[in-house]
C-alpha positions in Angstrom: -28.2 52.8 49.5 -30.6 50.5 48.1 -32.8 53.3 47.0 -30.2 54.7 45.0 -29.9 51.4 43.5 -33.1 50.9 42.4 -33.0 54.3 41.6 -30.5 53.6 39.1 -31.6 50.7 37.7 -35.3 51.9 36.9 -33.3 55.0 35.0 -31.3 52.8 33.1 -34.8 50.9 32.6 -36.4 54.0 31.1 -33.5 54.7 29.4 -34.0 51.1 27.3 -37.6 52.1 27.0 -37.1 55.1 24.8 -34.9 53.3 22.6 -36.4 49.7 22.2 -39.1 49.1 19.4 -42.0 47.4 21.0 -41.0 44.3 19.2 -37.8 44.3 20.7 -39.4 44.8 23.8 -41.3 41.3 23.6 -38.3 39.7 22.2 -36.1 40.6 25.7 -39.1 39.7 27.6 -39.2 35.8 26.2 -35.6 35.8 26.5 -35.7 36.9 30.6 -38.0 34.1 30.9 -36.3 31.1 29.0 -32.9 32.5 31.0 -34.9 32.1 34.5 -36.2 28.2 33.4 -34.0 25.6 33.6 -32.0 24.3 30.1 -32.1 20.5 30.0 -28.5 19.1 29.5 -28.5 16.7 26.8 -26.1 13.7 27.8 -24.0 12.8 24.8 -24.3 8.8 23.4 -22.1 6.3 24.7 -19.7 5.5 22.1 -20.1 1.6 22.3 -16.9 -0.2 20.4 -17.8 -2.8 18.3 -17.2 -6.6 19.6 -13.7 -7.9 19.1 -14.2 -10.9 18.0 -10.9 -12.7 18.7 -10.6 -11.2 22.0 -13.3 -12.9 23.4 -12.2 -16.2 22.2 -9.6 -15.9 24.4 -10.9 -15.1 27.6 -13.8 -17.2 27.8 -11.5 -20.1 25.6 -11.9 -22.7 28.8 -15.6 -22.1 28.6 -16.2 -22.1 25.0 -14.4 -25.7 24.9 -16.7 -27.1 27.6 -19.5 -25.9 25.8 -20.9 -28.9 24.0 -22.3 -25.9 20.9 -18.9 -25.0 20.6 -18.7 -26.1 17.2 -20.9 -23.1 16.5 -18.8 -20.6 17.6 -15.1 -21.6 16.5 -13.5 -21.9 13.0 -12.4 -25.2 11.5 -8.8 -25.4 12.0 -9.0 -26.5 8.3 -11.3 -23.6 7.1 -8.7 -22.1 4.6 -5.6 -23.6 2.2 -3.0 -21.5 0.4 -2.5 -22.1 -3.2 0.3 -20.3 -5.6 -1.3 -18.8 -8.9 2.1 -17.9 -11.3 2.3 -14.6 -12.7 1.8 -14.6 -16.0 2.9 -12.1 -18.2 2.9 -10.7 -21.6 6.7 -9.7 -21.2 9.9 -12.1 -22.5 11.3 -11.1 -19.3 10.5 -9.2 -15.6 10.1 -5.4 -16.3 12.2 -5.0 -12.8 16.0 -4.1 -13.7 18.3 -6.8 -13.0 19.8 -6.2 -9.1 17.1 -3.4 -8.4 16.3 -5.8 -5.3 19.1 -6.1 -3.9 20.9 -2.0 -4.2 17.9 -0.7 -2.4 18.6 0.7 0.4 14.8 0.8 2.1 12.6 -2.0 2.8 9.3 -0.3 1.7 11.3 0.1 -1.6 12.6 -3.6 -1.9 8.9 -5.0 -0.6 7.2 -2.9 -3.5 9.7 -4.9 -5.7 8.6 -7.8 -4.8 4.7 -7.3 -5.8 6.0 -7.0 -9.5 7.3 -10.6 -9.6 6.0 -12.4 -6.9 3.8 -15.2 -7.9 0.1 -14.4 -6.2 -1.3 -16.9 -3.1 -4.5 -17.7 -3.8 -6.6 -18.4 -0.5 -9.7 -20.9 -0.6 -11.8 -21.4 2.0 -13.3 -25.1 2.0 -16.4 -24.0 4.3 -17.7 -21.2 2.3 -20.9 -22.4 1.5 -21.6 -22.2 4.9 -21.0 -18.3 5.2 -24.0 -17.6 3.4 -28.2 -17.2 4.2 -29.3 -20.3 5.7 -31.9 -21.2 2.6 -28.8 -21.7 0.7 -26.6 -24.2 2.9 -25.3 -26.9 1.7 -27.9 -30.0 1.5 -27.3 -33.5 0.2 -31.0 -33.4 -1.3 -30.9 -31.2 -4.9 -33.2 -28.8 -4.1 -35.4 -27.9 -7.1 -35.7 -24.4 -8.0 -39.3 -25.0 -8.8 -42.1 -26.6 -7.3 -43.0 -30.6 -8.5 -45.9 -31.0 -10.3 -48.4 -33.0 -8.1 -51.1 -35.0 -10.7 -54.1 -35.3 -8.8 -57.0 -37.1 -10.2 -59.3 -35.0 -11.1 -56.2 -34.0 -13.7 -55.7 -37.4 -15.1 -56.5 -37.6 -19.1 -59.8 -40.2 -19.9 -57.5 -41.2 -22.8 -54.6 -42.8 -21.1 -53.0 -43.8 -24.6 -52.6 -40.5 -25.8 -50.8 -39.6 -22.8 -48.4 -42.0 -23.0 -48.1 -41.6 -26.7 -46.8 -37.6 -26.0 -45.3 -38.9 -22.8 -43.0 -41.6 -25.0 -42.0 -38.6 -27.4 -40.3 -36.5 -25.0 -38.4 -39.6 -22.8 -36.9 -40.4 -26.1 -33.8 -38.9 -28.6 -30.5 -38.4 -27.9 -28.8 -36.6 -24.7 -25.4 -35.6 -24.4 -24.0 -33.3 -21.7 -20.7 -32.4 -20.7 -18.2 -29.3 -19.7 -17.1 -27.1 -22.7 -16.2 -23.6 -23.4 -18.2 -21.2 -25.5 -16.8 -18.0 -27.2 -18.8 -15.2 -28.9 -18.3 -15.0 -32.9 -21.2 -12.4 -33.0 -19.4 -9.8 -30.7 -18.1 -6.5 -31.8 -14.5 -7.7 -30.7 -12.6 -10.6 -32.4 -12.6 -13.7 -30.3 -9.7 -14.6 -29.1 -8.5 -17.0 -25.7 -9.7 -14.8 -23.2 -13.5 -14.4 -24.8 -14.0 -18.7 -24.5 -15.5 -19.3 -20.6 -15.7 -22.8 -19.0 -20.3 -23.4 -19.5 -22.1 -26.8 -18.5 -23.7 -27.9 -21.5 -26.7 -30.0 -21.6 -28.3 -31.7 -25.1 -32.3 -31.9 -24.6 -35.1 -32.9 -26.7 -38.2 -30.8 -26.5 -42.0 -32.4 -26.6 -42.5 -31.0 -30.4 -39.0 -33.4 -31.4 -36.5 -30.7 -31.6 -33.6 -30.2 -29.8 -32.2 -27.4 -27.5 -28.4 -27.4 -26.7 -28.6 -25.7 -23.0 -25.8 -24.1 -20.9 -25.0 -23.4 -17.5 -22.2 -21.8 -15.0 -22.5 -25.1 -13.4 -23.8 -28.6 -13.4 -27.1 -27.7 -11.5 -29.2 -28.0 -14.3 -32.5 -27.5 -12.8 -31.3 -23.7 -12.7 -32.8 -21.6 -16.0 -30.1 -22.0 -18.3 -27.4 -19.3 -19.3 -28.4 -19.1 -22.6 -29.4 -21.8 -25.2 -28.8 -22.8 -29.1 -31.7 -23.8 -31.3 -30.7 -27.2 -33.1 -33.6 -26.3 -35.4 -31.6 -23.4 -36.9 -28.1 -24.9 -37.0 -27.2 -26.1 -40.6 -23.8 -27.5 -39.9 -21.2 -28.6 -37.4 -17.8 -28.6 -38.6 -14.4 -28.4 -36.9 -12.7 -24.7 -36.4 -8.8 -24.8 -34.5 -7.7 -20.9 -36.0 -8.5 -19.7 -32.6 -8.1 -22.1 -29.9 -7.6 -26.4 -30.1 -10.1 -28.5 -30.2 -12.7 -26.3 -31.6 -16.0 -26.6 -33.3 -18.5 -24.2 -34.7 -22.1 -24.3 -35.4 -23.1 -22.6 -38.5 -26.7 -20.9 -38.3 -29.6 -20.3 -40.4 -29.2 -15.9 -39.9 -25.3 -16.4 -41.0 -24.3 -16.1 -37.6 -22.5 -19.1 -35.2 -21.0 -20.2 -32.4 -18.0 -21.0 -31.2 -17.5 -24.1 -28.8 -14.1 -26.3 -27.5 -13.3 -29.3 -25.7 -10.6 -30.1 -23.5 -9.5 -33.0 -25.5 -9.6 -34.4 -29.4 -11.9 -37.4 -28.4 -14.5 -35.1 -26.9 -14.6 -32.7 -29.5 -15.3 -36.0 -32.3 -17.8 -37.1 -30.2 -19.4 -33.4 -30.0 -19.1 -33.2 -33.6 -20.5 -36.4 -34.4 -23.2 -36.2 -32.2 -24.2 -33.2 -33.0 -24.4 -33.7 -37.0 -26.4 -37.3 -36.1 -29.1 -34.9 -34.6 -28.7 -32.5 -38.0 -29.6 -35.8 -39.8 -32.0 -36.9 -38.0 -33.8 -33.1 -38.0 -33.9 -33.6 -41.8 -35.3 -36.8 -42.6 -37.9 -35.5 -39.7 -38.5 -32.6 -42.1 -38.7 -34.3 -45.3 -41.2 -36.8 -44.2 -43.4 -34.4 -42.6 -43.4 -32.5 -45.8 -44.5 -35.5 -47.5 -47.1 -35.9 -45.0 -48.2 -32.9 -45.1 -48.9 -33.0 -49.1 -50.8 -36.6 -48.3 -52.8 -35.0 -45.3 -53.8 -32.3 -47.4 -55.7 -35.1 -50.1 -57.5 -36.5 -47.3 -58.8 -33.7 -45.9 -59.7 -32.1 -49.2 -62.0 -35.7 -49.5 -63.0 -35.6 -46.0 -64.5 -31.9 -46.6 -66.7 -33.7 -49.7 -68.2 -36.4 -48.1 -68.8 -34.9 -44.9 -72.1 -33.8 -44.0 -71.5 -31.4 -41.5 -68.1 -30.2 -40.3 -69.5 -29.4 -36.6 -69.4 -33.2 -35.6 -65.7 -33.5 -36.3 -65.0 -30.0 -34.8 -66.4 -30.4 -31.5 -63.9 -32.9 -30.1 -61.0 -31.0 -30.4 -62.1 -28.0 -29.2 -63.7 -29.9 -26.1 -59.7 -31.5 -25.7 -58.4 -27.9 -26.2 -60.8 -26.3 -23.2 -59.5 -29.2 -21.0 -56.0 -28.0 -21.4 -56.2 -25.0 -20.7 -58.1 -26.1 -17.5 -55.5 -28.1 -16.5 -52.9 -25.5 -17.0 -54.7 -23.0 -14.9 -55.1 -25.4 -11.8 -51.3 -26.1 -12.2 -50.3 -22.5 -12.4 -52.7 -21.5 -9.4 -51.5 -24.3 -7.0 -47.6 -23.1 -7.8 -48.8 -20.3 -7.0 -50.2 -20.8 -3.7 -46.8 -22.7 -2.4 -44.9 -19.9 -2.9 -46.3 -18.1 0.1 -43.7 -20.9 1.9 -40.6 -18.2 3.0 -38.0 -21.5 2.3 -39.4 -21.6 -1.4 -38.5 -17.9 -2.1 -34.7 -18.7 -2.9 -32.0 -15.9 -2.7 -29.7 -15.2 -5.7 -26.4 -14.8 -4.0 -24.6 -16.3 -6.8 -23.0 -12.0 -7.6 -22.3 -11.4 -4.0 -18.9 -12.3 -4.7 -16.9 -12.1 -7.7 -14.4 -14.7 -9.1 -11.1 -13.5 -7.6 -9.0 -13.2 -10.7 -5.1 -12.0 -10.7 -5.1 -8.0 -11.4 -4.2 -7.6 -15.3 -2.3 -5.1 -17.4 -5.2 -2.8 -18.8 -5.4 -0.7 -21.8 -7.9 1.2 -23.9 -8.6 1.7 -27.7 -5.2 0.3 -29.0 -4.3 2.0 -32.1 -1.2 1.1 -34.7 0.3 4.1 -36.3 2.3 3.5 -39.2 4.9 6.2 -40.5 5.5 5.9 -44.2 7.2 9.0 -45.6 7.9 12.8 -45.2 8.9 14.9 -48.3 8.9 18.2 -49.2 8.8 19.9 -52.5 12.5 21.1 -52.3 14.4 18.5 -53.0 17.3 17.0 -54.6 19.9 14.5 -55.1 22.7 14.9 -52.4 25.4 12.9 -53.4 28.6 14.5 -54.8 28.9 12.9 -57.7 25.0 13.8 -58.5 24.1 9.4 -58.3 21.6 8.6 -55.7 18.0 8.9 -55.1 16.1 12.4 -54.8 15.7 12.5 -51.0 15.0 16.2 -49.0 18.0 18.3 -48.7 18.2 18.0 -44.9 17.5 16.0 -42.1 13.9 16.5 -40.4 12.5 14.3 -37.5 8.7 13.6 -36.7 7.2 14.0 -33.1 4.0 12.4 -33.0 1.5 12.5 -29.6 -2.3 12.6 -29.0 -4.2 15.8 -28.0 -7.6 15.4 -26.4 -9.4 19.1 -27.0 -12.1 18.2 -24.9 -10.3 17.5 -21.7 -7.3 20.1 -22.8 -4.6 18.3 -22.1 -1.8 16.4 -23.9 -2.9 12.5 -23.3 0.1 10.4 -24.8 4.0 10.9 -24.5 6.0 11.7 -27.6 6.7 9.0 -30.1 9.8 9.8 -32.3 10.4 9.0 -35.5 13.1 9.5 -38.6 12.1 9.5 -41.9 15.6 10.6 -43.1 16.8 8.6 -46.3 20.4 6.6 -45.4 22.3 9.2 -47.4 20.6 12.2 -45.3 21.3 10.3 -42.0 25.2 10.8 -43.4 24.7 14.6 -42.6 24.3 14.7 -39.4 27.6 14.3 -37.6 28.2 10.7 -35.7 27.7 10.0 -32.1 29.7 7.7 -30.1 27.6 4.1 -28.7 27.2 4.0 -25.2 26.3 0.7 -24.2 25.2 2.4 -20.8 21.7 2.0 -18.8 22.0 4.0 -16.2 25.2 3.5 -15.0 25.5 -0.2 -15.6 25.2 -2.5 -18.5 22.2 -3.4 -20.3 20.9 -7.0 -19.3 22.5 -9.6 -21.6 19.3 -11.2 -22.0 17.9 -8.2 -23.6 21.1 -7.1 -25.6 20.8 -11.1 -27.4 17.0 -10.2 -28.1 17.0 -6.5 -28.9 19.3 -5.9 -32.0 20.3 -2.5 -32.7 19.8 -2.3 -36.2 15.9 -3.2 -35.7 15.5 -0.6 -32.9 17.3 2.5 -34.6 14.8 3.8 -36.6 11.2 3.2 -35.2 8.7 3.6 -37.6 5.8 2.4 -35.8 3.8 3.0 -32.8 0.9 1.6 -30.7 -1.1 4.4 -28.9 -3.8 3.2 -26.7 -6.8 5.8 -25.8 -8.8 4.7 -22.6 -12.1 7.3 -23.8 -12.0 7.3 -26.9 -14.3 10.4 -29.1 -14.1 12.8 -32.1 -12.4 15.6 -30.7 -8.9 14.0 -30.1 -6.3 14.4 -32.6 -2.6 12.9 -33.5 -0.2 15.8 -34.3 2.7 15.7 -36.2 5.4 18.1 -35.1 8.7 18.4 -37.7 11.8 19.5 -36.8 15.5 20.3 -38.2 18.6 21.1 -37.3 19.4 25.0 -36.0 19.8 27.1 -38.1 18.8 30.3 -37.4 14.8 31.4 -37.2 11.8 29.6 -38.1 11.1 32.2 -40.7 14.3 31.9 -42.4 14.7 28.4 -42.4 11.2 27.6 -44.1 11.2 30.4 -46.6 12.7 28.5 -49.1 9.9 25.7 -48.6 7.3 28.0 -48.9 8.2 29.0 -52.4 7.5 26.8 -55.6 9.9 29.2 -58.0 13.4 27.9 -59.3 13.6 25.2 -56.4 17.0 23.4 -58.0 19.2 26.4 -57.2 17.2 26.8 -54.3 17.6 23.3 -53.0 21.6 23.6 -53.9 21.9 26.5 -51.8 19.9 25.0 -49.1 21.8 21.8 -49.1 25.7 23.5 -48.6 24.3 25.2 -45.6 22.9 21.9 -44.3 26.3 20.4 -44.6 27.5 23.1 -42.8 25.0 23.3 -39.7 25.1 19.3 -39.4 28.6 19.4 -38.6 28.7 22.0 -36.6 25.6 21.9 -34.6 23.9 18.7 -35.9 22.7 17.5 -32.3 20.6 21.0 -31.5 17.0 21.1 -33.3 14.7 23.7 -34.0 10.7 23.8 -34.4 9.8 24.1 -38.3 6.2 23.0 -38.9 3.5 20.6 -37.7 0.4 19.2 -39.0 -2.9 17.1 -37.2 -5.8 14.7 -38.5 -8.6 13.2 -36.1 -8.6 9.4 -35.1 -12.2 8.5 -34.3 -15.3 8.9 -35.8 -17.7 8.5 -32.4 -17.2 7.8 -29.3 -16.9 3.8 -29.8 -13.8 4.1 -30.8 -14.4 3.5 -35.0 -11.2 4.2 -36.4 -11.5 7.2 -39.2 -9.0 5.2 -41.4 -10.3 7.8 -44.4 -8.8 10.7 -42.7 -5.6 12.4 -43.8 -3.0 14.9 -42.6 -3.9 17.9 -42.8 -1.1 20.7 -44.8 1.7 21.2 -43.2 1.9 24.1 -41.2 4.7 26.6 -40.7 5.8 26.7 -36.5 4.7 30.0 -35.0 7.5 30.8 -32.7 5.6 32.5 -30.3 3.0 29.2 -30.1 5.4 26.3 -29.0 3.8 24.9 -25.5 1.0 22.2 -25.3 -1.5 25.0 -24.4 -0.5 26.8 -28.0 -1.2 23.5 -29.8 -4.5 23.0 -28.0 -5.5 26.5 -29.2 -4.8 25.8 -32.8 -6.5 22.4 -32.9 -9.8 23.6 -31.2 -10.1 26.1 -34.5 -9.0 23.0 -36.6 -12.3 22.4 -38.3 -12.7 26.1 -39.0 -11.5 26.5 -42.5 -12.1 30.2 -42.5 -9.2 30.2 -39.0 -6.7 27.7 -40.7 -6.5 29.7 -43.8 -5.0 32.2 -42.6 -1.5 29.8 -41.7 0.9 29.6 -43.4 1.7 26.8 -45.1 4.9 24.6 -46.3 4.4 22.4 -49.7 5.1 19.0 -48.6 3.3 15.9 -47.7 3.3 13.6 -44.6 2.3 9.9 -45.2 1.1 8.1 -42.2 -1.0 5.7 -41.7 -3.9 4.1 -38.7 -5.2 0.7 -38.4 -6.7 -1.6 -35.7 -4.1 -3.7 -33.1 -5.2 -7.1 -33.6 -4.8 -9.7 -31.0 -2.5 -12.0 -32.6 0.2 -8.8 -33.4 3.9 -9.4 -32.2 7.5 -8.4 -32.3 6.8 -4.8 -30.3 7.9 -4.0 -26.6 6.3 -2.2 -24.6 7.6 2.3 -23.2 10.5 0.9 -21.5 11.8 -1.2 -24.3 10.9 -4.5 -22.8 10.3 -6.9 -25.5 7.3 -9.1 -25.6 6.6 -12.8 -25.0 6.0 -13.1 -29.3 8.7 -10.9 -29.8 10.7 -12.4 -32.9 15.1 -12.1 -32.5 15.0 -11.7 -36.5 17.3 -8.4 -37.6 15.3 -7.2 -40.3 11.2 -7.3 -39.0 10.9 -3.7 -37.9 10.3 -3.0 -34.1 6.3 -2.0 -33.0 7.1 0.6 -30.1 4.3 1.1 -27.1 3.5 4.9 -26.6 2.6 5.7 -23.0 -1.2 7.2 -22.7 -1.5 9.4 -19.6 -4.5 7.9 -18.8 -6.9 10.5 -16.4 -6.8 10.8 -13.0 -10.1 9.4 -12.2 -11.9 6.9 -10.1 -13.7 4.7 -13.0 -10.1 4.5 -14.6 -7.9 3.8 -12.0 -5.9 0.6 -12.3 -3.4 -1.2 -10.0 0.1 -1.4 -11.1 1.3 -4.6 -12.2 4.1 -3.6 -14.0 7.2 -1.7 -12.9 7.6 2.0 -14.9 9.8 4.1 -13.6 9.3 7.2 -16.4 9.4 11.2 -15.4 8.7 13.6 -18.2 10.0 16.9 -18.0 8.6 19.9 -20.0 10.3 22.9 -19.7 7.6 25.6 -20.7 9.4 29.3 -20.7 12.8 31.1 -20.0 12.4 34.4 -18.4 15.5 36.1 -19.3 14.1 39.7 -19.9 16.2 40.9 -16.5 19.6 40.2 -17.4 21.5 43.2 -18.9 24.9 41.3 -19.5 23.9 40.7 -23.7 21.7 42.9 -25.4 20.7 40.3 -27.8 20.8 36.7 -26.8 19.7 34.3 -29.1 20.5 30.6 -29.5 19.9 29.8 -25.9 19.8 26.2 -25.2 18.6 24.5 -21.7 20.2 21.7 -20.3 18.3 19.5 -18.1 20.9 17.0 -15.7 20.2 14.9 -12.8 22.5 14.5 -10.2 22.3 12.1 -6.8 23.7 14.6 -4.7 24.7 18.7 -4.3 28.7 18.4 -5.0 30.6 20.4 -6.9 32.1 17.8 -8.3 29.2 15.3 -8.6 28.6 14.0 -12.3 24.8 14.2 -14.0 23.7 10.5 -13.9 22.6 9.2 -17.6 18.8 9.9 -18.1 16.3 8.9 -21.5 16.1 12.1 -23.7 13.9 12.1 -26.2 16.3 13.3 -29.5 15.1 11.3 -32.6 18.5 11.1 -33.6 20.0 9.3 -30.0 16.5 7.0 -29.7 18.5 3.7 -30.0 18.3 1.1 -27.3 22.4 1.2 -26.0 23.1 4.8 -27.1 19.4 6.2 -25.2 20.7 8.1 -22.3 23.0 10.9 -21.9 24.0 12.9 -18.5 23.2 16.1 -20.4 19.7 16.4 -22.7 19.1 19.3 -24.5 15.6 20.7 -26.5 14.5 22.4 -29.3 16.1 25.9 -29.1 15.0 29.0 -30.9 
């Protein structure tokens, strides 16, 4: 039996052998012997949790207070105190709707409520200083960031007067010092409150008799200063309160200057006066040295004649001059040598940590769009009795948003706007006040600040950009009242023939379609111009509009718009448009610092927001800033905003109309799935329903074709 085993087995053998390559054949050789030797198990690492801290404090508390090093091991009970910072704002009033606290119904809901108006607590710890490397805890004994200067003898001058002669000239002058704070006039930006920051600064006189006005983060001046200003170059000290109280400025040679304030009136005139005695006594320095020089210049003149030789005088000072510079170089070398001592290499921790500052609302390139005027060439006067201005023969409303073609995307909501004249506002048929806010009324503070008459008709708009470069645009799209196709309804715009009984015609079927359909609109043209230059964010305030464009109503969505600007500076492509005569006037400038009387994309006025009826209103546009990590921001404000885009309608299956036009989309929210339930009242964005009490409506509609 165990013949026929083997017998089998060395068949099966030869069997392998005819069909294994001799490489193979090695291969399955190594392999039987690494199967016969033992594999080493490797033993995984011990996880080892890291020491819990507090935990031990408690179970070996009895032994850590009998330890007479205890001190070393437990926090002062006094390490930390609490402090409340206010929350300061930029808004007249909290962006949270009145009773939003108290209707919600979940605590993770009311608990993010209160992060928008809670005032921050501020936590201090009074034993900081001892967190840090040991070379920098605190000592009583101001340690010197550089080494003293040991005089030995050998370094002592032979002529002792002269040394005290040089060493007189620097003890002496005038010193000031004191806390101030310094703002930047020479940045790019325009210096405003938040530019000045709290400097040390020290008045010194230097060996040669001038003076250098030093600065510091703190009051260790032994540090190397922040920065310093060059008395030498200043040309005049005079008082400057346009930006902030109790200002001074120091006018330089170059045209430039700085910018400096005191906490009280008493310290800036002693700043100032100080300041201008050194100016004095810099000049009468100057003038008498010039009239020494012009004396000195006699003598040597006379010296040069009588002398015999001029290598007798010579050779003194440059034997005094080789003496320096030996002197110098045994200094430098023995500084040298003590910095081999690890306690006189001091670590900078002073970046380690940050100053904790309260988060703050941020923006980007802020950008004020002014809308002037929209007219077209067909036009006429559209009173009954033929007295009134010229004004277009129909309503048309501007929609104006940012495009960014190198990210391709849409980066700003819409901004609406009506350019109508009063008369053409007449056309449209009127709507009913609803002095609702989402069920409830608006907040009385509000309604006594917002009037209704200066938020009606918004003319103009802050957009902010957060990366700002050439290839991002501000579109204009213009729309009208429905009536009918694109095609027909710009026809008679695109013509320049007989436009008087053109217009008449076109104005009784306006009439018409206002009354009858006047809160549908309909695409009619649109029109873009670039905003920056580079990526810096200069303004290209020389820029224009570009024609106005007939609507292609087959390219309506953002995607179709992103197509047609990234052929925009192709002339040879935007021939081809077609185009409508008429002219749209808007304006760009900078946001300066001190602008007011705007509120911000949910209508919430700001702290220099004036109550006056006739200033016009400033509305923020919101920028849908990218969804990246170098631009992501905490939310400090509450903004409760969802934009809905509805981009097609497939309605190529039904069979119950053979040709279905006109179709409108209604877009409702509802808090629950009843028959009976009723839309709740939602912000639509309809130029002719963007008031403050008349901005929401259970049932929004958009443009329809």
């Amino acid at each position: 039996m165990q013949a026929d085993k083997c017998r089998t087995s060395c068949r099966g053998v030869r069997k392998e052998l005819v069909i294994e390559s001799p490489t193979q054949r090695k291969n399955a050789a190594q392999g039987e012997v690494e199967a016969e030797s033992p594999v080493p198990v490797q033993a995984k690492p011990k996880l080892i949790e890291p020491l819990d801290y507090e935990n031990v404090i408690v179970q070996k508390k009895t032994q850590i207070l009998n330890d007479c090093l205890r001190e070393m091991l437990l926090f002062p009970y006094d390490d930390f105190q609490t402090a409340i910072l206010r929350r300061q704002g930029r808004y007249r009033c909290s962006t949270v709707p009145a009773h939003a606290q108290e209707e919600a119904q979940s605590l993770f809901v009311t608990e993010c409520i209160k992060t928008y108006n809670s005032d921050w607590h501020l936590v201090n710890y009074k034993y900081e200083d001892y967190s840090g490397e040991f070379r920098q805890l605190p000592n009583k004994v101001a340690k010197l960031d550089k080494l003293p200067v040991h005089v030995y003898e050998v370094d002592e001058e032979v002529d002792k007067d002269e040394d005290a002669a040089s060493l007189g000239s620097q003890k002496g002058g005038i010193t000031k010092h004191g806390w101030l704070y310094k703002g930047n006039m020479n940045s790019a930006i325009s210096v405003t409150m938040r530019s000045f920051k709290r400097r040390f600064f020290h008045l010194i006189q230097l060996s040669d008799g001038s003076y250098n006005l030093n600065f510091y983060k703190d009051e260790k001046i032994s540090k190397e200063p922040k920065g310093s200003i060059f008395l030498d170059s200043c040309v005049g000290v005079v008082q400057n309160n346009k930006v902030r109280r109790f200002a001074f400025e120091l006018k330089m040679q170059d045209k430039s200057s700085y910018l400096l304030a005191a906490d009280s009136e008493m310290e800036m005139e002693e700043w100032i006066t100080t300041l201008n005695k050194i100016l004095q006594l810099s000049f009468e320095a100057a003038m008498q040295e010039k009239r020494n020089g012009d004396s000195h210049e006699d003598d040597e003149q006379s010296k040069l004649e009588g002398s015999g030789s001029g290598l007798d005088s010579y050779l003194p000072e440059l034997v005094k001059s080789t003496r320096e510079a030996e002197i110098k170089l045994k200094s430098e070398s023995r500084v040298k040598l003590f910095y081999l001592d690890p306690d006189a290499q001091k670590l900078d921790f002073s970046s380690a940590e940050p100053e904790v500052k309260p988060f703050e609302e941020k923006f980007g390139k802020r950008i004020l769009v002014k809308c002037n005027d929209l007219s077209f060439n067909l036009q006429c006067c559209i009173a009954e009795n033929e007295e009134g201005p010229t004004t277009n023969v129909e309503p048309f409303f501007v929609t104006l948003s940012l495009f960014d073609i190198k990210d391709n995307r849409k980066i700003s909501a819409d901004f609406h706007v009506d350019l109508n004249h009063f008369s053409v506002r007449q056309m449209l048929a009127t709507t009913s006040l609803a002095l609702m806010n989402g069920g409830r009324q608006s907040s009385p503070a509000l309604q006594d600040i917002l009037h209704e008459a200066a938020m009606q008709y918004p003319k103009q708009g802050i957009f902010s950009v957060t990366c700002p470069h050439p290839d991002i645009f501000l579109v204009a799209r213009i729309e009208k009242v429905l009536q009918g196709s694109i095609t027909h309804g710009a026809e008679p715009y695109m013509k320049s023939s007989d436009s008087s009984k053109v217009a008449q015609k076109v104005l009784k079927n306006a009439k018409q379609v206002c009354q009858r359909l006047g809160q549908y609109r309909m695409p009619f043209a649109w029109a873009a111009r670039t905003l920056f230059k580079d990526t810096s964010g200069s303004l290209d305030k020389n820029a224009r509009f570009s024609a106005l464009y007939k609507q292609d109503s087959n390219k309506l969505s953002n995607d179709d718009m992103l197509k047609l600007l990234a052929d925009f500076r192709k002339p040879e492509k935007m021939a081809k448009l077609p185009v409508i005569l008429g002219n749209l006037d808007i304006t760009i400038d900078n946001v300066s610092s001190d602008f007011s009387n705007y509120v911000n994309s949910s209508y919430i006025p700001m702290k220099q927001f004036e109550t006056c009826t006739k200033t016009p209103v400033t509305f923020e546009v919101e920028e849908f800033v990218p969804c990246i990590a170098k631009h992501t921001q905490p939310y400090t404000i509450y903004n409760n905003h969802l934009y809905v885009y509805p981009k097609y309608l497939k309605y190529d299956s039904q069979k119950s109309f053979a040709k279905a036009r006109n179709i409108a989309i209604c877009v409702e929210f509802k808090d629950s799935d009843e028959e009976d339930s009723q839309p709740l009242k939602t912000w639509w964005a309809c130029v002719h329903k963007k008031r403050l009490c008349c901005s929401f409506t259970p049932s929004p509609k958009p443009g329809i074709l």
